[in-house]
C-alpha positions as CSV (number, residue, x, y, z in Angstrom):
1,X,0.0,0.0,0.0
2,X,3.1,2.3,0.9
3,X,4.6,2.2,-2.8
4,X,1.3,2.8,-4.3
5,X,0.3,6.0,-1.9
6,X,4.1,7.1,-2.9
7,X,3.5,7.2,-6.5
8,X,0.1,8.5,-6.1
9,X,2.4,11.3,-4.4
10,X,4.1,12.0,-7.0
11,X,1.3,12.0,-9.8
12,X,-0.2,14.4,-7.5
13,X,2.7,16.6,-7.3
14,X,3.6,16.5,-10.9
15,X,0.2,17.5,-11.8
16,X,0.5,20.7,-9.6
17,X,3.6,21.5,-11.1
18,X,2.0,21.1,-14.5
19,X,-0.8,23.4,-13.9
20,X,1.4,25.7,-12.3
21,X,3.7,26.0,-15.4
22,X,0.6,26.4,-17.5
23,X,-0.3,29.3,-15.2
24,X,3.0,30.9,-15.4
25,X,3.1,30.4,-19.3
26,X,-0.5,31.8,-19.8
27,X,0.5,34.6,-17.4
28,X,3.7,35.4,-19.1
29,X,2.2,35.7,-22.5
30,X,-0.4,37.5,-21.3
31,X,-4.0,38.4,-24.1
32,X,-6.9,35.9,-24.5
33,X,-5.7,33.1,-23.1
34,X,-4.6,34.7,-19.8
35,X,-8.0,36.6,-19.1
36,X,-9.7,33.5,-20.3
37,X,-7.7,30.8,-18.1
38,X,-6.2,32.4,-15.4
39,X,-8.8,32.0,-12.8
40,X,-9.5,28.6,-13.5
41,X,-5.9,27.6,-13.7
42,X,-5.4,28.7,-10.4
43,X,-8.6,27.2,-9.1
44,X,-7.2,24.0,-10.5
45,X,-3.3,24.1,-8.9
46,X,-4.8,24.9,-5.1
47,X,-7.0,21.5,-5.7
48,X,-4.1,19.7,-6.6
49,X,-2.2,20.9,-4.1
50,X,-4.6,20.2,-1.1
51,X,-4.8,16.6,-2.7
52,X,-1.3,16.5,-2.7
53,X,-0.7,17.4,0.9
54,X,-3.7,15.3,1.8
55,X,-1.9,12.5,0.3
56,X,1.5,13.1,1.9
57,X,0.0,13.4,5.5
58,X,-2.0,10.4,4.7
59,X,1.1,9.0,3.9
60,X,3.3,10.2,7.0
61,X,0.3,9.0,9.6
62,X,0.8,5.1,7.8
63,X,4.4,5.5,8.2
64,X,4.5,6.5,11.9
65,X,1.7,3.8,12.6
66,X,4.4,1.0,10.9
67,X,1.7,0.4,7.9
């Protein structure tokens, strides 16, 4: 169960990095896509990350428990 919650960690993280370089590329080119995207890009990283952390303390509380 440990390895499986570990790479679920790491989906989870990539994913926030994903969105987060999408953010960073729609807010560095700036025009449509920007004001269109913008919002919901960053709606989209804060989800990610909460399931992230969720996930790593989820994670930590199996470790300390010896599961």
């Amino acid at each position: 169960m440990g390895d499986a919650l570990f790479v679920l960690i790491i989906l989870a993280c990539v994913a926030v990095v994903v969105v987060l370089m999408l953010g960073l590329g729609g807010f560095a080119g700036g025009g449509a896509f920007n004001k269109k995207n913008s919002n919901k890009l960053m709606r989209y990283r804060i989800g990610a990350q909460f399931v992230a952390v969720i996930l790593i303390v989820i994670y930590v509380a199996l470790r300390q428990n010896g599961g």
